[in-house]
C-alpha positions as CSV (number, residue, x, y, z in Angstrom):
1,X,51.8,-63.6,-14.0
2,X,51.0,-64.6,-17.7
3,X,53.6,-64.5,-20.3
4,X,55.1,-61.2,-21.4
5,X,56.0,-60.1,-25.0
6,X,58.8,-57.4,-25.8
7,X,58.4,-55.4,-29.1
8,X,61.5,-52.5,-29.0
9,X,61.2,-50.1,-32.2
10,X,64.1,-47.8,-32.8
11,X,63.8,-43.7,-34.4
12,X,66.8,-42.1,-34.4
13,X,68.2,-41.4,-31.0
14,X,65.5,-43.2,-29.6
15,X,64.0,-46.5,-28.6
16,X,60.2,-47.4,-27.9
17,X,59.4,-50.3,-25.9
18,X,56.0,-52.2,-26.0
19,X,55.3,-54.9,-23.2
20,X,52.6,-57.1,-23.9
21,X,50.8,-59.4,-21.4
22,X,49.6,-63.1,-23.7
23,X,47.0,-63.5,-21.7
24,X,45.1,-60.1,-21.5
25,X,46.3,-58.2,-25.2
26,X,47.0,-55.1,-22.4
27,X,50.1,-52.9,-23.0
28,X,52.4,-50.8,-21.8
29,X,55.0,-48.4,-23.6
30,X,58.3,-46.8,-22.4
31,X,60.0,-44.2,-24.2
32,X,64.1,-43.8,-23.7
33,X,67.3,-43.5,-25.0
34,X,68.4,-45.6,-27.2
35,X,71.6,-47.0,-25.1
36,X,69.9,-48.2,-22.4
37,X,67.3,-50.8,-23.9
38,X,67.2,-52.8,-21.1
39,X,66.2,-50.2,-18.5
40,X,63.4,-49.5,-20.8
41,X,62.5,-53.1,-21.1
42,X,62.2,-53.3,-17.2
43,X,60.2,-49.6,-17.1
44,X,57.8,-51.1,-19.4
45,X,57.0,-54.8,-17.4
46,X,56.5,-53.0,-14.1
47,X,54.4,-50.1,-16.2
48,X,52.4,-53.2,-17.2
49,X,52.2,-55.3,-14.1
50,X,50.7,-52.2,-12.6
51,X,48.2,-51.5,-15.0
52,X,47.1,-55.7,-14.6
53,X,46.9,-55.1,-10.8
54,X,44.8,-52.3,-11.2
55,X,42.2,-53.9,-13.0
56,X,42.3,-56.7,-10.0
57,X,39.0,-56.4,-8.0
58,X,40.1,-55.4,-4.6
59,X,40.4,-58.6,-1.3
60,X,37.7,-59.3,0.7
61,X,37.6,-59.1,4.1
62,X,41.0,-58.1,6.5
63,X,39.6,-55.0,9.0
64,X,36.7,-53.6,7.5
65,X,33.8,-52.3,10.2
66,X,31.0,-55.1,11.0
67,X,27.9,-53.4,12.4
């Protein structure tokens, strides 16, 4: 996986974190309290890693039906 940016903005009582992949510009927020910043840091990478494997086209081959 490509290099990940963290951007955490705090407002009031709560903090927003922004994960960034450096390869694709494609993000992913998480919204949280603001005394448990690294939580939100993890919810944001796997928020982001999941939106990156979505946009993988999908394996070849492995079981599909030959006629």
């Amino acid at each position: 996986m490509a290099e990940i940016y963290i951007e955490l903005q705090r407002n009031g009582a709560y903090l927003k974190c922004t994960a960034t992949c450096a390869e694709t510009g494609e993000e992913a927020v998480a919204v949280g309290p603001v005394n448990d910043p690294e939580g939100l840091k993890r919810l944001a990478v796997l928020k982001l890693r999941n939106r990156l494997e979505a946009r993988r086209p999908p394996k070849l081959g492995g079981g599909g039906i030959v006629v």
